[in-house]
N, C-alpha and C positions, 0 to 999 in steps of 0.2 A: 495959709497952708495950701499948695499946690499939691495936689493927685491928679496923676493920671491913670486911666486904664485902656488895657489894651486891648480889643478884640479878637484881637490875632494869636495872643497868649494863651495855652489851654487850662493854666490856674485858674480856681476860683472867683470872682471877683472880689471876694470878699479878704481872700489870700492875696489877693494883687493891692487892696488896701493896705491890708495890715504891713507888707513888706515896703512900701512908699511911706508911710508912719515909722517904720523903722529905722530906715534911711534917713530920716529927717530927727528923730530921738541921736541917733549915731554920729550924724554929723554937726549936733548941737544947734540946729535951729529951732527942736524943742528943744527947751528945757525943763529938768525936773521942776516940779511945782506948775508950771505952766496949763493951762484948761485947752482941752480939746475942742472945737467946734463940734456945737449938739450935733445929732446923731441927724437929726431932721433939714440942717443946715446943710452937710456933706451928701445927705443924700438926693439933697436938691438938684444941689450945683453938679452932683457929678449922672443927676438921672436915673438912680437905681432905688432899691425899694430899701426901707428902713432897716430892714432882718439883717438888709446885708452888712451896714456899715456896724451895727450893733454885733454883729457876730465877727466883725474885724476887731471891734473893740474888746470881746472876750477872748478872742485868742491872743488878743496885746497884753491882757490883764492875767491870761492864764500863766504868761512868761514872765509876768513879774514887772511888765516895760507901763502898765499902764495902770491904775487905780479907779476905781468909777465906783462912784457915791451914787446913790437914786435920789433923783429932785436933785444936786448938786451938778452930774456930767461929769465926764474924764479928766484923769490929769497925768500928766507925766506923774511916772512914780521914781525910775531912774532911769539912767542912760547907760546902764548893761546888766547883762541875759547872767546872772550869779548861777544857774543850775547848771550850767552847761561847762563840762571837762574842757581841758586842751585837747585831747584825745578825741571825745566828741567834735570839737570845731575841726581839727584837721579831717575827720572823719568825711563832713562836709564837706570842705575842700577837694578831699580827693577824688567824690564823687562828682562834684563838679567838671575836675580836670579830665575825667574820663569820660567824662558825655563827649571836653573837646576832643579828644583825640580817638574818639569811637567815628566822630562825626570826619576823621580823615585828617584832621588837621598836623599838621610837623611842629615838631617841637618849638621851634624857633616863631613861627605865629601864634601859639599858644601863649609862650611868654609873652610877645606883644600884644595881647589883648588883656591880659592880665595886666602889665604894667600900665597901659592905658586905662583899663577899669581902677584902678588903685590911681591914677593920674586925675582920673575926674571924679574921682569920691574924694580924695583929700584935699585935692586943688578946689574944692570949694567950701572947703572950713576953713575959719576965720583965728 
């Protein structure tokens, strides 16, 4: 399992996990049933303290994406978010779309960034 974090991001780190976990649930290189690397393992390789990666894993587990047993460790639970409306997800969405074009951008490099982001999320499922 690769994680990165970024320092430059002003999310949490612990939010910068759990959405790298999610993208990796998403695009099927976990799989449900599959065990997470212990919490002590992740928090090795990636240098940060235990709290953090365990509190990645609760908010994985709060959404339904994760299961975690004591003495057992994580495991995929499924590979989608069931609470969440279409209304909610576009919700998201739109919020997103509006950061771009707050941030200046014209229509037409919007969509290209979008189609590129959707070009390397799918183009790397199998």
């Amino acid at each position: 399992m690769y994680i990165t974090i970024d320092e430059a991001d002003r999310r949490p780190v612990y939010r910068q996990i759990a959405e790298e976990i999610k993208i990796l649930i998403a695009r099927g290189e976990l799989e449900e049933g599959v065990a997470l690397p212990p919490v002590r393992q992740i928090a090795s390789d990636l240098g940060v303290n235990l709290n953090t990666i365990a509190a990645a894993y609760r908010e994985l587990q709060k959404e339904g994406l994760v299961r975690v047993r004591h003495g057992a460790g994580a495991f995929v639970a499924a590979r989608q978010i069931s609470q969440q409306s279409e209304a909610e997800l576009r919700k998201a969405l739109r919020a997103s779309l509006t950061h771009l074009a707050l941030a200046g951008l014209p229509r037409s490099e919007i969509i290209a960034i979008v189609n590129e982001e959707l070009r390397q999320f799918f183009g790397r499922q199998s």
